[in-house]
DRENDO-1510 file (C-alpha; in Angstrom, 1 decimal, always signed):
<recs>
REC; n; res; u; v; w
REC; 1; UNK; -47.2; +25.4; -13.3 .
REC; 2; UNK; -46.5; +28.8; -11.9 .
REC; 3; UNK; -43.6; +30.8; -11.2 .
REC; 4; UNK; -43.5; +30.5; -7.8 .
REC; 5; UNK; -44.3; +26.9; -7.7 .
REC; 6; UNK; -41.3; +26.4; -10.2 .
REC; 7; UNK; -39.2; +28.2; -7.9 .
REC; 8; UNK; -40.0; +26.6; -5.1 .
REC; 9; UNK; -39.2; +22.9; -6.3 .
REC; 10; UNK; -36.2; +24.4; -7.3 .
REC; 11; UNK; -35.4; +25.9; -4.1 .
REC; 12; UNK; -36.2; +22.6; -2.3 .
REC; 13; UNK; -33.8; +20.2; -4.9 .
REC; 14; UNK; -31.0; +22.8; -4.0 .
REC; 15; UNK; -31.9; +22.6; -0.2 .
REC; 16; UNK; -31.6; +18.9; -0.7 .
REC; 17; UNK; -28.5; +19.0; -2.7 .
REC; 18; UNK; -26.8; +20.9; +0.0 .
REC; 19; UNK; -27.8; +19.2; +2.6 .
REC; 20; UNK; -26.7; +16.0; +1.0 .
REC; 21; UNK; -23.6; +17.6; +0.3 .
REC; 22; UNK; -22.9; +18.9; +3.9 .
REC; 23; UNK; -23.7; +15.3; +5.4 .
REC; 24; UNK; -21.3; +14.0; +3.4 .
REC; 25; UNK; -18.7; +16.3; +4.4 .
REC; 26; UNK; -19.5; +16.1; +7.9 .
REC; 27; UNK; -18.8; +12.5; +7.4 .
REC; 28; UNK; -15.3; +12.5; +6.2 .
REC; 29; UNK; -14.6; +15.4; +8.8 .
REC; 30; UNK; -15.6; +12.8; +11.6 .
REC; 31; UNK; -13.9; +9.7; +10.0 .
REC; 32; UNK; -10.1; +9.5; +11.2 .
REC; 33; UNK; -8.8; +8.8; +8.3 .
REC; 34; UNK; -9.8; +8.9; +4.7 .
REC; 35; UNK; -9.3; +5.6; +2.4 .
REC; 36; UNK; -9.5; +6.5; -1.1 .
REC; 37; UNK; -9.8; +3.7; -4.2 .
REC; 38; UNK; -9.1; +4.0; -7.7 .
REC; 39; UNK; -10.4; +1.4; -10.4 .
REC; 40; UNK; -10.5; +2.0; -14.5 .
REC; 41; UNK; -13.7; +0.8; -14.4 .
REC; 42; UNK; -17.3; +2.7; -14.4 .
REC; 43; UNK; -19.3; +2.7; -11.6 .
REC; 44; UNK; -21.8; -0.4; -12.4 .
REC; 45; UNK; -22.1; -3.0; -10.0 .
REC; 46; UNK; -22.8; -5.4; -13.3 .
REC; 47; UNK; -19.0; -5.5; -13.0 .
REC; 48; UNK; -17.4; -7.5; -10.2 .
REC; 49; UNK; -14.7; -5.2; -9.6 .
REC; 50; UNK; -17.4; -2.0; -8.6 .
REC; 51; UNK; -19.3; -4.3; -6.3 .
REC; 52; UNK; -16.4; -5.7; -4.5 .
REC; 53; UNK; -15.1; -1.8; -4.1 .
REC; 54; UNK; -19.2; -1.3; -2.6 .
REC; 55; UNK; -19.0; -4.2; -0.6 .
REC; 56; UNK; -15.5; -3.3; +0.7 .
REC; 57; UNK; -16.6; +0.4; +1.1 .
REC; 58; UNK; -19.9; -0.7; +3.2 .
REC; 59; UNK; -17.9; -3.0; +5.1 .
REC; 60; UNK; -15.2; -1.1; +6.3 .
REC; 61; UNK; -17.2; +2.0; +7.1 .
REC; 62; UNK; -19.3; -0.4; +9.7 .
REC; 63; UNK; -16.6; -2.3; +10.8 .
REC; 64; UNK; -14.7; +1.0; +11.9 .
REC; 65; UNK; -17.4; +2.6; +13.1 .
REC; 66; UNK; -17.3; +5.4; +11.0 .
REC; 67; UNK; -13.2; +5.7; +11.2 .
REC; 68; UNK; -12.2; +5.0; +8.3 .
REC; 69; UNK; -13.8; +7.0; +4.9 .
REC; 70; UNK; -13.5; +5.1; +2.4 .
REC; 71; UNK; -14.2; +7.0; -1.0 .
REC; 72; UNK; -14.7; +5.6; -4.4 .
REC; 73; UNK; -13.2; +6.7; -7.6 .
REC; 74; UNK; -14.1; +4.8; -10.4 .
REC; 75; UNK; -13.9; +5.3; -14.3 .
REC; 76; UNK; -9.6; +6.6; -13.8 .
REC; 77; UNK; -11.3; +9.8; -12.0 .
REC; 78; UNK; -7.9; +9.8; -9.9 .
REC; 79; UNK; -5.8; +8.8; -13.6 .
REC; 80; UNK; -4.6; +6.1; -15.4 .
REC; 81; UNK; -3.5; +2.9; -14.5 .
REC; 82; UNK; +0.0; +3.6; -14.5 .
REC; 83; UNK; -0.4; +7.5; -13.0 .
REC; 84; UNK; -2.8; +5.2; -10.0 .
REC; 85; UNK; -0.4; +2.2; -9.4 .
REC; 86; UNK; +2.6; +5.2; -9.1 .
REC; 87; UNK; +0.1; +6.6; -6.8 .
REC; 88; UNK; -0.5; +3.8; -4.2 .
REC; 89; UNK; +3.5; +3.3; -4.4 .
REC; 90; UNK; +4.0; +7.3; -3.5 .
REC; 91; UNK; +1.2; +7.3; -0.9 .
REC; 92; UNK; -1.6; +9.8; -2.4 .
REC; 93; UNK; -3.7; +6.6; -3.2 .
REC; 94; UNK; -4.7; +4.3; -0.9 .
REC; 95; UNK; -5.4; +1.7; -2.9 .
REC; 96; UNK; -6.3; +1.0; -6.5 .
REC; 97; UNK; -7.4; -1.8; -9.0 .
REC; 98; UNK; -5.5; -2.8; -11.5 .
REC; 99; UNK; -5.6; -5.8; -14.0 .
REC; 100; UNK; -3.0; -7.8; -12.7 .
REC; 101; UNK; -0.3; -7.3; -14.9 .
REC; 102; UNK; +0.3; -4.2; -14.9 .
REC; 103; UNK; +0.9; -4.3; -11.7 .
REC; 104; UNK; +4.4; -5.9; -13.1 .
REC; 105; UNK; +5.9; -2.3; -13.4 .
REC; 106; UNK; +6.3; -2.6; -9.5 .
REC; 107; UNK; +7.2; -5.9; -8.9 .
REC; 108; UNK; +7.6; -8.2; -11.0 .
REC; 109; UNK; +6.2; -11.2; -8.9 .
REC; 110; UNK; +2.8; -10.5; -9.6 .
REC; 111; UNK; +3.4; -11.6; -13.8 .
REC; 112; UNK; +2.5; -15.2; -12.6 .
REC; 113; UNK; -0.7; -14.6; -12.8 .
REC; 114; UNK; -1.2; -14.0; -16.0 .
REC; 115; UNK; +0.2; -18.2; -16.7 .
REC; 116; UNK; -2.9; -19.5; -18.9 .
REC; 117; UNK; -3.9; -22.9; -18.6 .
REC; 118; UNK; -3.4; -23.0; -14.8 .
REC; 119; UNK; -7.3; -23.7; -14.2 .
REC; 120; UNK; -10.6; -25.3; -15.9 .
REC; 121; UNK; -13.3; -22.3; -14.9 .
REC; 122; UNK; -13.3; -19.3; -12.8 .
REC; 123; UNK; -14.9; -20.6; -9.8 .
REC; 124; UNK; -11.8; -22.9; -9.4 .
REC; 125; UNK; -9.0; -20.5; -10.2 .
REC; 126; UNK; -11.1; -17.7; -7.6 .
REC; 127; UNK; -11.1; -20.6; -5.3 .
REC; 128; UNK; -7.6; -21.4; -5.6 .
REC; 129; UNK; -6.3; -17.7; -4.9 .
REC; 130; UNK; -8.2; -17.7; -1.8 .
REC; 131; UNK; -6.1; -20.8; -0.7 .
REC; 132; UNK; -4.2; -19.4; +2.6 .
REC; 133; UNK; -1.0; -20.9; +1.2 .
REC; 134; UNK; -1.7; -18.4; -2.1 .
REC; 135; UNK; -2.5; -16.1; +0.2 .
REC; 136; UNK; +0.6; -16.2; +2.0 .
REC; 137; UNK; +2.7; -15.9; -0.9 .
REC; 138; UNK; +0.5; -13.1; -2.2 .
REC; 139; UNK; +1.6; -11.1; +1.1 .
REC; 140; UNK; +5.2; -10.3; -0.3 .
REC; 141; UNK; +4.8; -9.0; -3.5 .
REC; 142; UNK; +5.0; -5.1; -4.1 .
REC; 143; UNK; +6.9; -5.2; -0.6 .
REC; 144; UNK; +9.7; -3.7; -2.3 .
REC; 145; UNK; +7.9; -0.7; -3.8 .
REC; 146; UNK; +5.9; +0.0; -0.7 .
REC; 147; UNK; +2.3; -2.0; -1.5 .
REC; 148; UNK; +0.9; -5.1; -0.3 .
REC; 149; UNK; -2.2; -6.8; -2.5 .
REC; 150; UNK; -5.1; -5.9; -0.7 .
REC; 151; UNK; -7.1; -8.4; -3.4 .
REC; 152; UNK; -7.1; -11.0; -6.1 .
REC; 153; UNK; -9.9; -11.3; -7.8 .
REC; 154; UNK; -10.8; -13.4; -11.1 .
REC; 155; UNK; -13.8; -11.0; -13.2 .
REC; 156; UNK; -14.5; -14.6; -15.5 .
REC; 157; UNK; -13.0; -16.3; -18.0 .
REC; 158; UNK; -11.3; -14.1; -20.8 .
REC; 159; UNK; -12.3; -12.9; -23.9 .
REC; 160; UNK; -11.1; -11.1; -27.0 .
REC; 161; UNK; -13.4; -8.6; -28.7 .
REC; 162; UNK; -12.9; -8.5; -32.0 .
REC; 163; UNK; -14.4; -6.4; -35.3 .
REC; 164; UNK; -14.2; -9.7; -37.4 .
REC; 165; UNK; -15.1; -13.0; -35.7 .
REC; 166; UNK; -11.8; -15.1; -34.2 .
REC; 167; UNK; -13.1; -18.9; -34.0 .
REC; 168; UNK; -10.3; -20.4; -35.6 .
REC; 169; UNK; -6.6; -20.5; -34.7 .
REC; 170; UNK; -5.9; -18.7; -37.6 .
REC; 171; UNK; -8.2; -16.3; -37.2 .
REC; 172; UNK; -6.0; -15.2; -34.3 .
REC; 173; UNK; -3.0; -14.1; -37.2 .
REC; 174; UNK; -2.2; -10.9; -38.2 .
REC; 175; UNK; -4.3; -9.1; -35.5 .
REC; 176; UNK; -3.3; -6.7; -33.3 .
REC; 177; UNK; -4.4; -7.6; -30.2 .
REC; 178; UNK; -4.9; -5.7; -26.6 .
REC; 179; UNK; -3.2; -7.8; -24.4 .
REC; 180; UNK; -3.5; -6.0; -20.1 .
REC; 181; UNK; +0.1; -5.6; -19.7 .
REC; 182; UNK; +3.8; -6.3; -20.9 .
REC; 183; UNK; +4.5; -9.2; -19.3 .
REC; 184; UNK; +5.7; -12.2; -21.5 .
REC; 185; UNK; +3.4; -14.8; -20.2 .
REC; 186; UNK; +0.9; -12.0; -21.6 .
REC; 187; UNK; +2.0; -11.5; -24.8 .
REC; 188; UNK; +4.2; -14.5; -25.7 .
REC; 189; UNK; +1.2; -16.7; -25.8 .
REC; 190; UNK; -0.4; -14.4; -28.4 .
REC; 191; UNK; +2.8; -14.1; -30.2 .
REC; 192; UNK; +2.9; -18.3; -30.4 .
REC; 193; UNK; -1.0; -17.8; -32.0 .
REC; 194; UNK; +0.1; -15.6; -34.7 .
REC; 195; UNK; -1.1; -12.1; -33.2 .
REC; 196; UNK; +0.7; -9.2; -32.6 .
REC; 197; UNK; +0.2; -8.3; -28.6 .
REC; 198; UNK; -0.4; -4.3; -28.0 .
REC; 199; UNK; -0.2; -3.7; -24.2 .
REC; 200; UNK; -2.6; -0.7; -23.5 .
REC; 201; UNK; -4.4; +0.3; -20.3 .
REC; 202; UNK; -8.2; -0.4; -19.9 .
REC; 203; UNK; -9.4; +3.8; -20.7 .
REC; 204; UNK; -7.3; +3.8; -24.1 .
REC; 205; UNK; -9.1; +0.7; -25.4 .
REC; 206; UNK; -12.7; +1.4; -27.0 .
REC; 207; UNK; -10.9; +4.9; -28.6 .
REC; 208; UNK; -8.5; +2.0; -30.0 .
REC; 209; UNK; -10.9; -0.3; -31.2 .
REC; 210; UNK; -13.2; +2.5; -33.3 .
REC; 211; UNK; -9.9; +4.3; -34.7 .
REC; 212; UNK; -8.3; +1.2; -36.5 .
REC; 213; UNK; -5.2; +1.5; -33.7 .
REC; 214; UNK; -5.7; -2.3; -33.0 .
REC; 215; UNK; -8.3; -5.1; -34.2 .
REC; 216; UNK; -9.0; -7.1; -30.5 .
REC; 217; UNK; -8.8; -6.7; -27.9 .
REC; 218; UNK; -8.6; -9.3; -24.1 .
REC; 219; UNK; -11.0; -8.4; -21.4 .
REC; 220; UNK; -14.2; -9.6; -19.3 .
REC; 221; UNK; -17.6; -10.0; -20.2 .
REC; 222; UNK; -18.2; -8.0; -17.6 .
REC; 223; UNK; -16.1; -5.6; -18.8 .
REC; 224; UNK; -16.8; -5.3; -22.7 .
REC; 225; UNK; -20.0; -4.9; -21.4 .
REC; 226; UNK; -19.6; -2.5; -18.8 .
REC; 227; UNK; -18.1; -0.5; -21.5 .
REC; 228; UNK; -20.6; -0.6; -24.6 .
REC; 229; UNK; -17.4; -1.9; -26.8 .
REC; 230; UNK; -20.0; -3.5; -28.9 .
REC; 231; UNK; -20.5; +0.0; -30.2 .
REC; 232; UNK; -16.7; -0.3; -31.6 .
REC; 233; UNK; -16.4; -4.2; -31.9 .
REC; 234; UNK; -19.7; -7.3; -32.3 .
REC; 235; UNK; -17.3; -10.1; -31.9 .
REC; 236; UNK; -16.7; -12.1; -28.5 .
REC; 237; UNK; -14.4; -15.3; -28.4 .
REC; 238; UNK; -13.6; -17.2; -24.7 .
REC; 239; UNK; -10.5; -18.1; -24.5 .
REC; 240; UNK; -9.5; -21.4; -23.9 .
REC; 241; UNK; -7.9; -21.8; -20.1 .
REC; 242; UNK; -7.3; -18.0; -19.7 .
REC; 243; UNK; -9.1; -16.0; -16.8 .
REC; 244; UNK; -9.1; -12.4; -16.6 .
REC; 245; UNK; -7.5; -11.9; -13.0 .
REC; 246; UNK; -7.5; -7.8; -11.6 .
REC; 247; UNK; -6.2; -7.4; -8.1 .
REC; 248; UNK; -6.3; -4.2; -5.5 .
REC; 249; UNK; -2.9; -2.7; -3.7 .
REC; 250; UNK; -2.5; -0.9; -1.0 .
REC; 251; UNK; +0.1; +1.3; +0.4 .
REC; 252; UNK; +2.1; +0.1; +3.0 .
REC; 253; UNK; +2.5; +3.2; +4.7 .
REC; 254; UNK; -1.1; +4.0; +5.3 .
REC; 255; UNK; -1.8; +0.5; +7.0 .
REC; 256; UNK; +1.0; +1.4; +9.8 .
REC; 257; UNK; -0.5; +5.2; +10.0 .
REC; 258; UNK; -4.2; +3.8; +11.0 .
REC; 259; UNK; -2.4; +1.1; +13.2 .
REC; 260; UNK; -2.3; -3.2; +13.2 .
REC; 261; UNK; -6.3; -2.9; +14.6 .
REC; 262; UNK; -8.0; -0.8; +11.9 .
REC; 263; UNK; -5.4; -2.2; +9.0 .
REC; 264; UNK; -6.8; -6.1; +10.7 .
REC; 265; UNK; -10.7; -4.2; +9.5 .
REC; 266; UNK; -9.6; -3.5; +5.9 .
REC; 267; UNK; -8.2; -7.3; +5.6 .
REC; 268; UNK; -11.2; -9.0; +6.9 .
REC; 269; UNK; -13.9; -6.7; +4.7 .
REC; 270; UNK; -11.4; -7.1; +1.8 .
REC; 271; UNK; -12.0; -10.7; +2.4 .
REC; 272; UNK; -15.3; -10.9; +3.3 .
REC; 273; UNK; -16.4; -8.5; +0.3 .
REC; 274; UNK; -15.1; -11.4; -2.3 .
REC; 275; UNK; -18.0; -12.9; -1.7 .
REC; 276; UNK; -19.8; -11.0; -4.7 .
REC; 277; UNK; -17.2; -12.5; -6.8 .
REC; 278; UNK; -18.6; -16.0; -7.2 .
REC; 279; UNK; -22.3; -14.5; -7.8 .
REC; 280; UNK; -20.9; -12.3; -10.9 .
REC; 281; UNK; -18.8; -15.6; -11.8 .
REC; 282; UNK; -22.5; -17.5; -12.3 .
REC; 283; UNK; -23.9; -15.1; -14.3 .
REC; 284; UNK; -22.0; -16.1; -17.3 .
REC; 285; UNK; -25.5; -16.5; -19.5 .
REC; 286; UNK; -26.9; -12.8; -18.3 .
REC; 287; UNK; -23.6; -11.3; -19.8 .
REC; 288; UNK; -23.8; -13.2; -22.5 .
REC; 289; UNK; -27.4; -12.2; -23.2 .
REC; 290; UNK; -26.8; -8.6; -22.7 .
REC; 291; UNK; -23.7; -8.7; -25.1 .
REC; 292; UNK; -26.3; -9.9; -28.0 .
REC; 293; UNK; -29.0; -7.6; -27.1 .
REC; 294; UNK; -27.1; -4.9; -28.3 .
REC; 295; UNK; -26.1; -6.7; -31.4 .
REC; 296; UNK; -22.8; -8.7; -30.3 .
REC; 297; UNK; -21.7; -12.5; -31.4 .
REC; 298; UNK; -20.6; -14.7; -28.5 .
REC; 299; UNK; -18.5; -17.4; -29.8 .
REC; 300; UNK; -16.9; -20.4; -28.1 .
REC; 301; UNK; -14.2; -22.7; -29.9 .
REC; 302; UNK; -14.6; -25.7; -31.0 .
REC; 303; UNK; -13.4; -28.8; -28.8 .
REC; 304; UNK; -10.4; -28.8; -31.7 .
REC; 305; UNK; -9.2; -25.4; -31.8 .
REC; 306; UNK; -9.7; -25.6; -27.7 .
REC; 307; UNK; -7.0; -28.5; -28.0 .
REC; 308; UNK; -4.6; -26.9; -30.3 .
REC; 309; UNK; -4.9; -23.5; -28.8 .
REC; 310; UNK; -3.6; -24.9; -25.3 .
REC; 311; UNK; -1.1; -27.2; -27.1 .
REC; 312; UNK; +0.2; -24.0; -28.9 .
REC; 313; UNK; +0.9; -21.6; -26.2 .
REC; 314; UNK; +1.0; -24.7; -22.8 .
REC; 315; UNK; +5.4; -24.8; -24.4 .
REC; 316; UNK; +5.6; -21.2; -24.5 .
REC; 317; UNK; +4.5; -21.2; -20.9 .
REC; 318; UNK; +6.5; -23.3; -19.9 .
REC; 319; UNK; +9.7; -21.7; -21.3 .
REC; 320; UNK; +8.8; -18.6; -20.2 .
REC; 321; UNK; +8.6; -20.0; -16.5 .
REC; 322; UNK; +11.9; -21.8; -16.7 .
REC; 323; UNK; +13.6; -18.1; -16.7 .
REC; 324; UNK; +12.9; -17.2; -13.4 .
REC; 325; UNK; +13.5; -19.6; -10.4 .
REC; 326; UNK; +11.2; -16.7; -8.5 .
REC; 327; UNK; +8.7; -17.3; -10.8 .
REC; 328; UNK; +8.7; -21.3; -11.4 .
REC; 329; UNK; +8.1; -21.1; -7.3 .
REC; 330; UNK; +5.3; -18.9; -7.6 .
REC; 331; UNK; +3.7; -21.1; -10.3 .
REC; 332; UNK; +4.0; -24.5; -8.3 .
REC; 333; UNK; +2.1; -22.5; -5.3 .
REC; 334; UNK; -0.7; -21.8; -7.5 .
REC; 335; UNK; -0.8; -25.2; -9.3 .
REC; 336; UNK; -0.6; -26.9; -6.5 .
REC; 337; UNK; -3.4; -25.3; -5.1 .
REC; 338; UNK; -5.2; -25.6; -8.6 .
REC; 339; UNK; -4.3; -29.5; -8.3 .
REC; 340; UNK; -6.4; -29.7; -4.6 .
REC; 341; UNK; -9.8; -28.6; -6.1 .
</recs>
């Protein structure tokens, strides 16, 4: 290949980087307002959470006709969890993802969603958070810090990743465990197993697993994988009734700034773009394939240790619930609506 012709394709991939660029500029420029979401996770669409934020993104864009930018930032590129959810609350984030309880830090409310043993599989409990009564209910949380959940999403059933295999209950003791949050119904549960619960945001938790800092860790499927954590850990154990549930906020502020029309636009897409929820939820055998491809166990209970594991933590639940008139309310909306499917 010659010189000039080197130059030449190199001229044109820089002629076609710029122009790219300049489009997209010119885009936001025209859009009336920009709509900026954060998630922890990377930019796959093998995870539910990225293609609900490409749905949304696709949806709202059309549905605006072109005023409304929305721009995604994936992988913590706008900061932790906590630095993001502080964000949306302050107004320099839109909106951003968050498994659901750390979302607790700003209201407290939204801890009832991490009660296990509320539903059988994850096409009933995504079912029953898209009840309008749940719905409803949903609407008030995080009023008090200035957010309102844009979405609730369930990304499967839950799993801890572990570096030696948990398929026992009393495999579960002694371990420090990654639980999503500080919230009691959280960590109680594993406390009642015999593990000691570590709450640590979703970026800190592969650098965790390699360095010793903890030994499991709860997630996804979608998730672990998403992440490569089988470089760092092979193991994979469902756990019984639990369902990893991640939700979206949005600031309050910016909804009355673009006015009750555009703000009715984000709802419906927000809706509407839930539908890639229940396809990721049925492809619980492709995850689980792609997490022994690259050398991972997948290992489900035993019908016994499924029984005793919901008999040990079902009291501890219950306890926990009894605390909070708030929260016993919130509980009997979602059971209630677990009870009609």
């Amino acid at each position: 290949m010659t010189l000039r012709t080197t130059l030449g394709s190199t001229l044109r991939a820089l002629s076609c980087a710029t122009i790219f660029a300049m489009s997209t500029v010119q885009a936001a420029m025209a859009a009336d307002y920009v709509l900026k979401v954060s998630a922890p996770i990377p930019p796959t669409e093998k995870d539910v959470v990225y293609a609900w934020m490409v749905a949304f993104e696709k949806g709202v864009e059309a549905s605006s006709n072109g005023r409304i930018d929305v721009q995604l930032y994936p992988a913590n590129q706008l900061g932790q969890l906590p630095a993001a959810i502080e964000g949306v609350a302050m107004g320099t984030i839109e909106v951003t993802f968050s498994i659901i309880g750390f979302f607790s830090s700003i209201d407290p409310r939204f801890q009832v969603l991490d009660a296990g043993g509320l539903f059988s599989t994850p096409e009933m409990a995504m079912t029953s958070l898209q009840k309008p009564e749940v719905r409803e209910m949903f609407s008030d949380f995080g009023a008090s810090a200035g957010v309102q959940p844009l979405t609730v999403l369930i990304d499967g059933q839950g799993v801890v990743i572990s570096k030696d295999p948990i398929e026992h209950m009393v495999d579960f003791i002694g371990k420090k465990v990654r639980s999503g949050g500080a919230t009691p119904l959280l960590n109680e549960p594993l406390r009642a197993v015999g593990a000691s619960p570590v709450a640590m945001s979703l970026g800190e938790v592969l650098p965790a697993l390699q360095t010793g800092t903890i030994d499991a860790a709860t997630n996804s499927m979608g998730v672990v994988n998403a992440f490569k954590m089988y470089d760092a850990a092979k193991n994979v154990t469902y756990l019984p009734g639990n369902f990893t549930t991640v939700g979206a906020v949005v600031n309050k502020d910016f909804l009355a700034m673009i006015g009750p029309e555009l703000a009715e636009v984000v709802y419906a897409e927000a809706a509407k773009a839930e539908a890639v929820v229940f396809r990721h939820l049925a492809n619980v055998e492709k995850l689980d394939a792609a997490w022994e491809a690259n050398g991972g166990r997948v290992i489900r209970m035993r019908p016994t240790e499924v029984r005793t594991y919901l008999t040990t933590i079902a009291p501890v639940i219950s306890d926990l619930l009894k605390q909070s008139d708030q929260m016993q309310a919130d509980y009997d909306v979602l059971a209630r609506a677990a009870q009609s499917e």
